[in-house]
C-alpha positions, 0 to 999 in steps of 0.5 A: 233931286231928293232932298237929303241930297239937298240938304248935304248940297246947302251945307256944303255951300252954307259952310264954304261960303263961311271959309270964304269971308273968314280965314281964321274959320277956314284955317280952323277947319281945313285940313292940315298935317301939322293940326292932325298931328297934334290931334285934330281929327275933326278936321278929317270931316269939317275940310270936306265941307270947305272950299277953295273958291266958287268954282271948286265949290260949284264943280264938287256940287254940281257932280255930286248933283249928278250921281248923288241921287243914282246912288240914293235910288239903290242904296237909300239914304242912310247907306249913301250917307255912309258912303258919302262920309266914310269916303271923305275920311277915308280920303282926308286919311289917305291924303294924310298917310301920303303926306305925313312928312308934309306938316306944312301941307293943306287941303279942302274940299268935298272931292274925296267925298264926291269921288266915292259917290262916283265910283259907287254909281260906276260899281252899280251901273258900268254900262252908264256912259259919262261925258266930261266938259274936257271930252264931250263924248261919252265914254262907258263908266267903267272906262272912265273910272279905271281912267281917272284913278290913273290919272290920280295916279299921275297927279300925284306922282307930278304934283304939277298942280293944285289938285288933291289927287290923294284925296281922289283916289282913296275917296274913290276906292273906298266908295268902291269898297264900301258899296261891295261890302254892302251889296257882295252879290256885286263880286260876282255881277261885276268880277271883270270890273272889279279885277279891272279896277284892281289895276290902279291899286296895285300900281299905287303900290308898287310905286309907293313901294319903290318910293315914286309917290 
């Protein structure tokens, strides 16, 4: 493991495990629509780094882990950081978009962040085959990524549980967009990913604009 990877890890669990033993922090830098609406826009950042329990924690990690350092290989530091951050605002801000009539609505965790970090590996290896606890087979990265954003979807038309599924998706679309602006000869290397990824943007749409989300 590299070690700005490291460092990102340990602050993750360093500031997670501050909002465990002390609610008010927590609640200080969770996100929250109420607070943003009033202007709090740390907490777009500071709730990227806090946690539910160990096991959510622990889960964000260990696949931030996992394709931290794949990214890292092609991109280097500076750009993985980019990555890494912008995916996280982009998917708080999404979350917020979505939930803005929600002020009693709250969220933590990396997973926006993560989720970018994912994609942009699948984006730069489609062919890396992936294998989750829930289906020890592995399956083509690209299949797993057009999967799981329509899982999202799901998610967050359901609301079945308590999973940021809006933070998921526009984390993971814009480490996906983020990594094709900066490597554009991607476009053309991947065209049929691409167009295929597309798919789930499209449908988010077209049920945001018939009011099913």
């Amino acid at each position: 493991m590299s070690l700005p990877l490291l460092l990102l890890i340990i602050s993750n669990i360093f500031v997670s495990n501050k909002g465990f033993s002390d609610v008010q922090f927590f609640d200080r830098y969770k996100f929250s629509v109420l607070q943003l609406q009033k202007n709090e826009y740390f907490r777009l950042l500071t709730s990227g780094f806090l946690h539910v329990n160990t096991a959510h924690l622990i889960f964000n990690m260990f696949a931030l882990y996992m394709f931290g350092d794949v990214v890292i290989q092609i991109t280097g530091v500076y750009l993985f950081l980019l990555i890494y951050i912008a995916s996280l605002l982009a998917g708080n801000y999404f979350t917020y978009f979505n939930h803005k009539n929600e002020p009693n609505y709250t969220a933590v965790g990396a997973s926006g962040a993560v989720s970018g970090i994912v994609y942009s590996s699948i984006l730069i290896f489609p062919q890396m085959e992936l294998a989750l606890l829930f289906l020890p087979i592995p399956i083509p990265g690209y299949i797993f990524g057009i999967s799981y954003l329509l899982y999202t979807l799901f998610g967050m038309k359901s609301r079945r549980d308590n999973i940021g599924h809006t933070a998921h998706f526009g984390g993971a679309v814009a480490g996906f967009v983020i990594t094709l602006l900066i490597y554009p000869s991607l476009i053309y290397m991947q065209m049929n990913l691409i167009i295929l990824m597309m798919a789930p943007l499209l449908l988010y749409l077209v049920m945001k604009s018939r009011g099913h989300l």
